[in-house]
Each structure stands twice: as structure tokens, then as C-alpha cells.
C-alpha positions, 0 to 999 in steps of 0.5 A: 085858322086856330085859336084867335091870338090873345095881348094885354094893351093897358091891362086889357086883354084884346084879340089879335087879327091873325089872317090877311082879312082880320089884319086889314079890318082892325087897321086904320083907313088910311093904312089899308092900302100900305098894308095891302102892298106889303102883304102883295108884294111879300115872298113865301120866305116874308109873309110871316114876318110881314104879317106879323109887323101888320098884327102888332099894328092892328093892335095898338098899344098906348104904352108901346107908342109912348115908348117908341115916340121917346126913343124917336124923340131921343134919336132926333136929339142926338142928331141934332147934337152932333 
């Protein structure tokens, strides 16, 4: 397994899960079975991206969030709109 994988979240550096069993701790709950569905049912040629969807997950960012939940809230607008 190498070196523990590093971020900043909020100024902050934290660790970042990097094999299955670290990703599914770091994870809510009520994620773990999602989780474990995707990671079940990826191919050899997925796996990585699969799990570097989870990794980023795990790892919440406050910033990140707000910045998603405005482009959300931005999609919903110019639905709405047109």
C-alpha cells in the first residue's frame, strides 16, 4: 500500500483513504452499501476511477459542497427558465 495520500480541506491537511477498507470506514453509514455496490460491480478497466470517486467522497470538503450546491442550485434555475 504506499504512503497515505494527503489534501487540504479548509486549510487543513487530512489523510485520504486509499484502499477499499479505508475508503468504506471514512464513509457515512448510510453510504456503505452504495459504495459497496460500485466497487462490487466495477471491471478491471473502472476500478480506479470508481475508487477515486469514493476517495474524494470520504474526504468531505466544506468549500467544494458550497460550490457544487451553487452550480445545482444554478442548473435548477435555468431549467425552471426555460
Amino acid at each position: 500500500m504506499g504512503k497515505p495520500l494527503k489534501t487540504f480541506v479548509g486549510g487543513a491537511e487530512v489523510d485520504v483513504p486509499n484502499s477499499i477498507p479505508a475508503i468504506r470506514a471514512a464513509l457515512p453509514e448510510e453510504r456503505r452499501e452504495e459504495f459497496d455496490r460500485a466497487i462490487n460491480d466495477a471491471g478491471v478497466g473502472e476500478i480506479q476511477a470508481v475508487m477515486r470517486h469514493w476517495m474524494l467522497e470520504a474526504v468531505p470538503d466544506p468549500e467544494a459542497e458550497k460550490i457544487l450546491d451553487r452550480l445545482a442550485q444554478d442548473e435548477a434555475e435555468r431549467r425552471s427558465v426555460a
